[in-house]
C-alpha positions as CSV (number, residue, x, y, z in Angstrom):
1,X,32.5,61.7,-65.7
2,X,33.3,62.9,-62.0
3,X,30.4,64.8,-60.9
4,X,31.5,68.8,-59.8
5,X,33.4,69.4,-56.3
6,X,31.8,71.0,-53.7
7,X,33.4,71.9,-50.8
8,X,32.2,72.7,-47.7
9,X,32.8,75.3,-44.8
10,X,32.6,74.0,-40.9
11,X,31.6,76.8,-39.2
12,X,29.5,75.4,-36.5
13,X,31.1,73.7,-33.3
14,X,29.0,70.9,-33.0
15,X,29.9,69.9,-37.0
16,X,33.4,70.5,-35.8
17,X,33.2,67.8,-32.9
18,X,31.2,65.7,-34.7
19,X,34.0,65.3,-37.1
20,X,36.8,65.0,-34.5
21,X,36.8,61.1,-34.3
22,X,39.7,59.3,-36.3
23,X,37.0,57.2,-37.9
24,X,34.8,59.9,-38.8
25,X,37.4,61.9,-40.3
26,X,38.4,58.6,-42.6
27,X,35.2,58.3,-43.9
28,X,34.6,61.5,-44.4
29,X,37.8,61.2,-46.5
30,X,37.2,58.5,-48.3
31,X,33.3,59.3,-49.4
32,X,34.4,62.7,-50.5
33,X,37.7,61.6,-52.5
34,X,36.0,59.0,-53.9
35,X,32.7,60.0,-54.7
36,X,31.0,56.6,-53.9
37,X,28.1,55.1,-52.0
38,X,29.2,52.1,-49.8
39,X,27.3,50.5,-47.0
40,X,28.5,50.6,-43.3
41,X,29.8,46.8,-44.1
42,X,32.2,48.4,-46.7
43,X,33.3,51.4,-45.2
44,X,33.9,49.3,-41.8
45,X,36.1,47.8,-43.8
46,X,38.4,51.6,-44.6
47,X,38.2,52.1,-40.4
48,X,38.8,48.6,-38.9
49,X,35.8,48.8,-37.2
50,X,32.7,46.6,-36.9
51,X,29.4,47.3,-39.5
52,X,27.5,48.6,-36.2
53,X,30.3,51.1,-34.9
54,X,30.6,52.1,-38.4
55,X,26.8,52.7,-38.9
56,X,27.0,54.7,-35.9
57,X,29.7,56.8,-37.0
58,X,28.2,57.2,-40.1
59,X,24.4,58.5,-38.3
60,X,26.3,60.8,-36.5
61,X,27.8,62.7,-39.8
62,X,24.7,62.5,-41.1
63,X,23.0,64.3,-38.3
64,X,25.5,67.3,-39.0
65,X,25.2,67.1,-42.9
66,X,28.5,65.9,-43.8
67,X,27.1,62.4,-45.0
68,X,23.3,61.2,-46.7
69,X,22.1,58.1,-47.6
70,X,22.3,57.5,-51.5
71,X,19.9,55.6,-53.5
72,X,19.9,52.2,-52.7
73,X,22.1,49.5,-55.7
74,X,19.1,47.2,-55.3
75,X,16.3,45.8,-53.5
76,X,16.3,48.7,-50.8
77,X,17.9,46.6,-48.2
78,X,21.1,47.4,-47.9
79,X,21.7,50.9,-46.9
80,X,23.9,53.1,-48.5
81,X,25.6,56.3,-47.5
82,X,27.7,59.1,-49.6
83,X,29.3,62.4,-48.6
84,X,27.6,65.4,-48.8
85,X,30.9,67.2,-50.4
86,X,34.5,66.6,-51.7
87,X,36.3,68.1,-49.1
88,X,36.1,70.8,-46.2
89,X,37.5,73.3,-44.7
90,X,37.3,74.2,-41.1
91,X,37.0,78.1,-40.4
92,X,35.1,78.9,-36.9
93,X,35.1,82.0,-35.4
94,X,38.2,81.5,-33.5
95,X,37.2,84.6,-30.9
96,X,34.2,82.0,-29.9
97,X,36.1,79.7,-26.8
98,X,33.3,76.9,-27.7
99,X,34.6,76.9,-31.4
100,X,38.2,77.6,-30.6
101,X,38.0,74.1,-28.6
102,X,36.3,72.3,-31.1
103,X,38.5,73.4,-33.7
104,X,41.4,72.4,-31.9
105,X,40.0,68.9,-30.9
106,X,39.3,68.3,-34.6
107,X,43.1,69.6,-35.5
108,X,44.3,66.9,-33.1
109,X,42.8,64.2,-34.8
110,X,43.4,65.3,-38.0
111,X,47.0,65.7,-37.7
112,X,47.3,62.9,-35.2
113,X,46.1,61.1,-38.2
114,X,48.4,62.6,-41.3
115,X,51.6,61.9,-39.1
116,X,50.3,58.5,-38.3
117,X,50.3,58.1,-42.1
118,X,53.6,59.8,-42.9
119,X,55.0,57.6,-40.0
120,X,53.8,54.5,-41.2
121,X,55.0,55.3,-45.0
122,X,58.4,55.9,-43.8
123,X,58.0,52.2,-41.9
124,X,57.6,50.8,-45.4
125,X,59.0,52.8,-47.6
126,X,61.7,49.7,-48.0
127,X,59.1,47.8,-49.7
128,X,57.8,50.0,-52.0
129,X,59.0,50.2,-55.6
130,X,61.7,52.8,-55.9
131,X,59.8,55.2,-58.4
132,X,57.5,55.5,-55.4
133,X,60.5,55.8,-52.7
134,X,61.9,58.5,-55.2
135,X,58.6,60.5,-55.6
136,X,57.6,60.7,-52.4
137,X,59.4,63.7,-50.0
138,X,58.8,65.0,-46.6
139,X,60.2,68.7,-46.7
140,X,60.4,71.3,-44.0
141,X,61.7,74.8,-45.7
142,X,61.4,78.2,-43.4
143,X,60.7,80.9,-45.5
144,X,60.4,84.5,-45.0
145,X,57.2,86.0,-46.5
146,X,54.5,88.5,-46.0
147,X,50.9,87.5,-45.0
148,X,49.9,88.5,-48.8
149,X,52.6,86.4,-49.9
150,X,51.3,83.3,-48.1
151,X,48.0,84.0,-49.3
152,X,49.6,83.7,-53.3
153,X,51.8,80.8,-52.2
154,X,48.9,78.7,-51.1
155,X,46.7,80.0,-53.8
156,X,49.3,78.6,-56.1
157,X,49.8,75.7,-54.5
158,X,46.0,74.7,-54.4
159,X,46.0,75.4,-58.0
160,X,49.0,72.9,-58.8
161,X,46.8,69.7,-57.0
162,X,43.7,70.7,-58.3
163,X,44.1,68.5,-61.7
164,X,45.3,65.7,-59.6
165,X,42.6,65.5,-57.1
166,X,40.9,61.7,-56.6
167,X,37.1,62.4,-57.2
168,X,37.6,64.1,-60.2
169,X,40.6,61.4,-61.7
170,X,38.8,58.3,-60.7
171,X,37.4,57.7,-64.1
172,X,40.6,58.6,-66.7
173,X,43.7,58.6,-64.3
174,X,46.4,56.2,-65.7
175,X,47.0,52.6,-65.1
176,X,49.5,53.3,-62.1
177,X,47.6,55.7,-60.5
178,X,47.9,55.5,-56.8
179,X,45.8,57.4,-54.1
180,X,48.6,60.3,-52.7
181,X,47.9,62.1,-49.3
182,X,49.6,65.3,-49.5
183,X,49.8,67.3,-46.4
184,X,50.5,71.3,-46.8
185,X,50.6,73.5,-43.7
186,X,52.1,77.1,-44.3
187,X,51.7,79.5,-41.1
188,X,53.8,82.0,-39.1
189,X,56.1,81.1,-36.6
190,X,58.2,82.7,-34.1
């Protein structure tokens, strides 16, 4: 059984850059979806990076709390790392310039990131099975809404991917089951 979700609030600009490296965010990711311990040789593996630059990453999200090490499979020699939560959100105090920065630095990389994704899935959606091709959508609708409105929308929409959310899944989801990144932005424009 998936142990409960905690999620945790960045606040702090130096969690906030700490977290703004595409490799740091990926782990991050991945330890918190996932739930798992793995070893700087495993997780190298999720970042295309070498076991050293990955144990390095991985000491510098532990130094801001976002990653621990977790109790070793065997004879203590192999060290092991999990997250600290299953996911984050990143609310600085935006009237701060130090955290407006950092915030935005980490926003970079984490979109820079998602549209890398969403531009590599549309590379290969050719050789995908076509259930996949047909459940997968990109979608761009303008609406016209009140703040308080926005606020119900994205409550609602939180509460429609909560039952699907990896950690929690990993242990009953069906057969076919594949991991899904959904990215959901709603905010004002002019």
């Amino acid at each position: 059984m998936a142990e409960q979700r905690v999620r945790t609030r960045i606040t702090d600009p130096k969690v906030m850059r700490a977290l703004a490296h595409p490799a740091r965010i990926a782990i991050v990711e991945h330890l918190g979806s996932t739930g798992e311990a793995v070893s700087a040789t495993q997780c190298a593996g999720l970042v295309d990076l070498s076991p050293s630059a990955t144990s390095y990453h991985l000491r510098e999200l532990a130094k801001v709390g976002l990653v621990e090490q977790a109790p070793s499979r065997g004879d203590g020699r192999e060290r092991l790392w999990r997250s600290t939560t299953s996911g984050f959100s990143v609310e600085g105090d935006l009237d701060e310039p130090e955290t407006r920065r950092s915030q935005q630095e980490l926003v970079d990389v984490y979109l820079a990131r998602d549209f890398a994704r969403l531009r590599e899935w549309f590379g290969r959606q050719h050789e995908e099975p076509r259930a996949w091709r047909d459940a997968s959508t990109l979608m761009g609708p303008m609406l016209l809404m009140t703040a308080e409105e926005l606020v119900a929308l994205n409550e609602r929409v939180q509460e429609l991917v909560e039952p699907y959310r990896r950690r929690e899944r990993m242990d009953d989801a069906p057969a076919d089951a594949r991991p899904v990144a959904v990215h959901y932005a709603s905010f004002p424009v002019d």
